[in-house]
N, C-alpha and C positions, 0 to 999 in steps of 0.2 A: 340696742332695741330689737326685740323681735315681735314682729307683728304690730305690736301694740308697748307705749313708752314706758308702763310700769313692767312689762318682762324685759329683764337682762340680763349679762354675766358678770361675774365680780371675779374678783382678781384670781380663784380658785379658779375656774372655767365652770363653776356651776352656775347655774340658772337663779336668777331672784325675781322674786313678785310684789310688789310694793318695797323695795330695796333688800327684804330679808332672804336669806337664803335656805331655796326649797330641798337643800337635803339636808338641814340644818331641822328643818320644818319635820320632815318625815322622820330624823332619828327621834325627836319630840314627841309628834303626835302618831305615830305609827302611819303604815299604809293598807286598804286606797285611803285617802283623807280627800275630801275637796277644799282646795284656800280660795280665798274670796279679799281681794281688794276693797276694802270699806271706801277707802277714797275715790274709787275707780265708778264706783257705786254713785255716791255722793254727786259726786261731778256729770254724772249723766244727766242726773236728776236737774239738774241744775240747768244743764242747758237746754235740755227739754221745757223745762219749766219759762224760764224766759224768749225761748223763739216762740213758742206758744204766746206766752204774752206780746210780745211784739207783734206777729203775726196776726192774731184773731184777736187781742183785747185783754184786757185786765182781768174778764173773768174766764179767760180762757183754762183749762185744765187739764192736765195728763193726770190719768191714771196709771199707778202701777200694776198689770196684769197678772195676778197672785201665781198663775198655772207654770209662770217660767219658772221659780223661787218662792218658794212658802216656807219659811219659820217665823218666829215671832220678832229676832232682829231684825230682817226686812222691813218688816211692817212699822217697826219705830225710825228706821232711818225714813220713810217713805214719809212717817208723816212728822218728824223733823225736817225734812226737808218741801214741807206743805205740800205735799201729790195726795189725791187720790188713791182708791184701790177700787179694782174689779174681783171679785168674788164668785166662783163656779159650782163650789159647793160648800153643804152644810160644815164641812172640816176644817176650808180654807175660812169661811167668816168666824169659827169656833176660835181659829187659830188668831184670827183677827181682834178678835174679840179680848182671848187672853193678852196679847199686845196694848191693849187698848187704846186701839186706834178709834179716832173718832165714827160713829157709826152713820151720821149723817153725808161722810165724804163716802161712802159704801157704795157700789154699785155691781147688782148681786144680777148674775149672768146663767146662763145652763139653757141648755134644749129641753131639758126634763124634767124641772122640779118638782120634789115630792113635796105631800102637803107640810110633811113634818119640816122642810125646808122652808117653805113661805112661813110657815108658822112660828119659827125659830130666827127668820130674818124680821118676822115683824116685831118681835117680843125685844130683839135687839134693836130695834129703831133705826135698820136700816136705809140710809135716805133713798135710794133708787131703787127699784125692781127693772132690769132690761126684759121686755117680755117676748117671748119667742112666737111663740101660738095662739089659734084661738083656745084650744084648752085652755090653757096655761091663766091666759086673761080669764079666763070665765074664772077660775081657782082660785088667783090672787083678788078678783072682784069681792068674788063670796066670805070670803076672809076678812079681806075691808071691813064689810059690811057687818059683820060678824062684832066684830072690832067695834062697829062708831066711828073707822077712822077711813081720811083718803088717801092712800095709798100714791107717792109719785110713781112715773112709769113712763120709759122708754119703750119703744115696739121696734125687735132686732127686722130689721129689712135686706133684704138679698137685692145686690145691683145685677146681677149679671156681668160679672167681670171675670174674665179666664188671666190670673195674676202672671200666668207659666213659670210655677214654681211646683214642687212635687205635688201631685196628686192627695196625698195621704193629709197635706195641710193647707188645701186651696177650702175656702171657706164661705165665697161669693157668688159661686156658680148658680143659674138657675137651678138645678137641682140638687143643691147642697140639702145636708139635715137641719142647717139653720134658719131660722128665717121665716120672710112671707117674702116672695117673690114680685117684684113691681109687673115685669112682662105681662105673667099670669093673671093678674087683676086681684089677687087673694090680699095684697099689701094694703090696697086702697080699700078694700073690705071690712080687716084687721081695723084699719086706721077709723074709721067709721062705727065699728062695735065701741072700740076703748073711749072713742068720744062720747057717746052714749052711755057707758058703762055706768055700772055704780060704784061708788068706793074708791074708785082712781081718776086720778088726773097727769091726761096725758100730756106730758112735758116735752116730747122729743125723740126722735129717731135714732137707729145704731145702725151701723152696718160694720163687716169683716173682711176683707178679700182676701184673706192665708196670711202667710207668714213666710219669711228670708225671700224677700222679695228687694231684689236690685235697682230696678227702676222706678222713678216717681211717676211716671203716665201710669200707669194702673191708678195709683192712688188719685191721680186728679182728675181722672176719668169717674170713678166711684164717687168721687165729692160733685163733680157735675151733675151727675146722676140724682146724688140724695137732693138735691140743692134746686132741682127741676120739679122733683117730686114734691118736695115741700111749696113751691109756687102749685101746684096741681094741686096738694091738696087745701090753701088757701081759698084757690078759685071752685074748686068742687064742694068741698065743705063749712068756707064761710070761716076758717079753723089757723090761727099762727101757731105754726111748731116754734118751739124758744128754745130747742137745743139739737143740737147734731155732732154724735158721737161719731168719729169717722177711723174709729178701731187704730189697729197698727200695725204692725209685720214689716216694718223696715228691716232690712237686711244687714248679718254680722258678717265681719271678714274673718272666716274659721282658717283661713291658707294665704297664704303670699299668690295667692292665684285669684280671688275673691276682689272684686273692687271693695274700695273705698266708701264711704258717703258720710257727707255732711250731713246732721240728720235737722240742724238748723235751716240749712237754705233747703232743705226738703219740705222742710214744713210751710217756709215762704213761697214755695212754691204750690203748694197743695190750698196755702191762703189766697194766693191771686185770680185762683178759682173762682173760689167761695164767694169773697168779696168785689168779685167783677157782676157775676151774675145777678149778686143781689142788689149791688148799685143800680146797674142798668133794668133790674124788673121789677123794681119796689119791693121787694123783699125787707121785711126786718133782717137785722144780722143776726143768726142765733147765735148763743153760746157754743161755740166747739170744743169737744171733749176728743183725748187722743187717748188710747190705749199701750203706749210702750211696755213690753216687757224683757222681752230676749234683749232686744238694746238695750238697757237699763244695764242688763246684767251679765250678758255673756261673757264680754270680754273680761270681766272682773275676777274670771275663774282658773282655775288649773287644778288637775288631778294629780293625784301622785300616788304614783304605783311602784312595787319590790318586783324587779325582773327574778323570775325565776328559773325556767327553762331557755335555752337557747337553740332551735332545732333547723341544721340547714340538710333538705333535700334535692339532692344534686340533681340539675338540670331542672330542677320543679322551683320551687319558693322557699324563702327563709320564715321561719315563724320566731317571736318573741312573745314571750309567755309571761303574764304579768298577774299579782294576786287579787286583781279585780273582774270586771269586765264586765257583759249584758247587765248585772242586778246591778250598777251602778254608772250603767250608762248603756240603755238600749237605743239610741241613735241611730248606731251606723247599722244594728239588725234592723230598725223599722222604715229608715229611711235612705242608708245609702250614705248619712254624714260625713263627711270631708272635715279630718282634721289634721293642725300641725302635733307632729311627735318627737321629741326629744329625749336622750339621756341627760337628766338634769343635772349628773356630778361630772359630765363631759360635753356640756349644752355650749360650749363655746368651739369644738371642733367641731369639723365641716360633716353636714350628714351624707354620707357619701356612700352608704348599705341603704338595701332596699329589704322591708320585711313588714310581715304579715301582724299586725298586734293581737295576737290571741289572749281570750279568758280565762279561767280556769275551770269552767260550768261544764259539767256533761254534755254538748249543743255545740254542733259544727258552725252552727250562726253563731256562737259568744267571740265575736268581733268588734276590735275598737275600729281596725281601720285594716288595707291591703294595701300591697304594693306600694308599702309606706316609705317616705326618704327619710332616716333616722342613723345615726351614730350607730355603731356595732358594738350589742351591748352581752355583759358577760352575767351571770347569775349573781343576784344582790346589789344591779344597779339600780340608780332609781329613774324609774320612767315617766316624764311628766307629759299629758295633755292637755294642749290650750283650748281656753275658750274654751271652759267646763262650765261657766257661770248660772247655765240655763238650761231648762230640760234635762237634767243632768239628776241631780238631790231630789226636782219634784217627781220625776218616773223612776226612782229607784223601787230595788223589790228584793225581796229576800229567796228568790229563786235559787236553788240548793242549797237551802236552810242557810245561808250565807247573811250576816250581819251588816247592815247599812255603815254606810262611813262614816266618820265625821264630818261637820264643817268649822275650818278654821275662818274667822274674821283677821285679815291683818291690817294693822291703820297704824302709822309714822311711825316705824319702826319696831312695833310691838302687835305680839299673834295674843288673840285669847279664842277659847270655845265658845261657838254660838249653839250647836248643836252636841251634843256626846255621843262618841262610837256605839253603836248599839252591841250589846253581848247574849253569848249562847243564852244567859237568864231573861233575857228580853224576850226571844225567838219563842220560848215556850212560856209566858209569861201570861199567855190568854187560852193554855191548854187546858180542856175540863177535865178529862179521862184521859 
């Protein structure tokens, strides 16, 4: 086992992921490729789904958060396995849509929506609106009303919680771009218009605090928070909130350095919250809604790359050169990501070289990782990275005209294409002149 029990070696010393073997995988489907454990997947789902229930109630709900992993298989396993989905934009519910995922389980999210957005979520009959602003509410109001119809709606609210995880994905701060703020007093403002409003009926709160987040006191702090607010606006507006979304950003173990976590007794514990407070202050219980995504999916994944270059300069760093890199995974340029690496056709020897994993992009930043501990690999091995599952396929880019990978599904012993390699005919495929 490494890291995680569906990667291992087989009697080759290469690498397998869902028991197949990943250069078995790569002479097949070519490289980078992303594979993706369907069972790995499944099983998430699954125990997300029942701590939830156990935890907060039968009508308790995890959504799957589109933005880690968007194609259209997602979306059928997600709602095979009865979850939810969170929706951020017109492409991700489009995407949804062809899947045909139920649109009532929909819960359609963004700081920004254009109108052709609202207008395209309402024609879909999607159930939720999360609303960000008072724009926003005035826009999907007018719409409504336009319509004859009442619009459900969530009003996303910022706790004030520093999660101390990077900056670039903390999402709860008083001064984040999401949100209405409780400190400020614009929340309880927000909350006060939507009730009043026309065309929508306000169902329930969201809130966000970042993402790869290690510790549950963040999160049981923000559930305190929303949970207080909601008695506040009981007694200020005379008003039961009947839902409380309380987002996600549980933390994935990318390294042998990364703890652990149960993401079950996390949630048990982010319920003894909820459910204390409301015991002790009359509170109804509302529905709680979770947001998983990166969990769901990360560890489900692995890249797989063709070493190409091998470059050692004396006294400085080793580089290993691989036919991928930023367009198929800007992580470690945006954020500094930490991951494990291996030679997959020699993933059972000790990694005992240290080197730089370069891209092939014109860009000093086309880095998967530095100062990496990896096997000492020669031109035409294969290079795989774990814990691609996420953020990985959804922020791919065609940055030096370079063709997006594929994604393989693999499930009990057998790979099929969930996605196809994109080719040169693709890349100029929307050229007018």
């Amino acid at each position: 086992m490494i890291l995680y029990k569906h990667f291992d070696t087989n009697e080759k010393g290469h690498l397998t992921v869902g028991g197949l073997d990943t250069v078995e995988l790569a002479q097949e489907y070519g490289t980078p490729a992303y594979i993706l454990d369907e069972n790995v997947i499944r099983e998430n789902c699954r125990v997300y789904k029942q701590a939830a229930i156990d935890a907060f109630g039968a009508d308790a709900l995890p959504l799957y958060a589109s933005k880690a992993l968007c194609f259209t298989g997602v979306y059928r396993i997600a709602a095979e396995e009865g979850l939810g989905i969170d929706c951020v934009s017109g492409g991700e519910l489009y995407t949804a849509k062809r899947a045909g995922f139920p649109a009532e389980r929909i819960y359609f999210h963004g700081n920004n929506k254009t109108d052709r957005d609202i207008a395209d979520a309402m024609d879909m009959g999607v159930g939720t609106f999360v609303v960000d602003n008072e724009d926003e509410l005035a826009a999907v109001s007018a719409e409504a009303v336009r319509r004859g119809i009442t619009q459900r709606i969530l009003l996303r609210i910022t706790p004030g919680i520093d999660p101390h995880t990077h900056r670039a994905i903390m999402t709860g701060n008083v001064d984040s771009k999401f949100g209405s703020a409780i400190v400020t007093g614009q929340a309880m403002r927000i909350v006060k218009k939507a009730i009043a409003a026309d065309g929508v009926k306000l169902a329930g709160l969201h809130c966000h605090i970042g993402s790869q987040i290690f510790d549950v006191e963040p999160f049981a702090e923000a559930a305190d928070i929303m949970i207080r607010f909601i008695a506040e606006i009981k007694k200020e507006c005379a008003y039961e909130i009947r839902e409380l979304n309380l987002g996600g950003g549980l933390g994935v173990r990318y390294t042998e350095y990364d703890r652990e976590i149960d993401y079950a007794d996390a949630i048990h514990k982010i319920a003894a919250v909820v459910t204390g407070f409301c015991r002790d202050n009359g509170i109804a219980m509302p529905r709680v809604i979770l947001e998983p995504g990166r969990s769901l999916v990360a560890a489900a994944g692995v890249t797989l790359y063709t070493v190409g270059s091998v470059k050692e300069i004396t006294g400085f760093k080793n580089y290993i050169s691989v036919d991928g890199g930023m367009p198929d995974n800007p992580r470690y340029a945006l954020y500094q990501s930490q991951y494990t690496a291996l030679i997959a056709n020699r993933a059972a020897a000790p990694r005992d070289y240290r080197a730089t994993l370069a891209g092939r992009c014109c860009e000093s930043g086309d880095l998967l990782g530095e100062d990496m501990e990896i096997q000492k690999a020669k031109r035409g091995d294969i290079l795989a990275v774990l814990v691609t599952g996420a953020y990985n396929y959804s922020m791919a880019s065609n940055y030096n005209r370079l063709p997006r990978p594929p994604v393989i599904l693999v499930k009990d012993g057998k790979a099929r294409v969930a996605v196809r390699r994109e080719t040169y005919e693709d890349l100029v495929a929307l050229d007018q002149f």
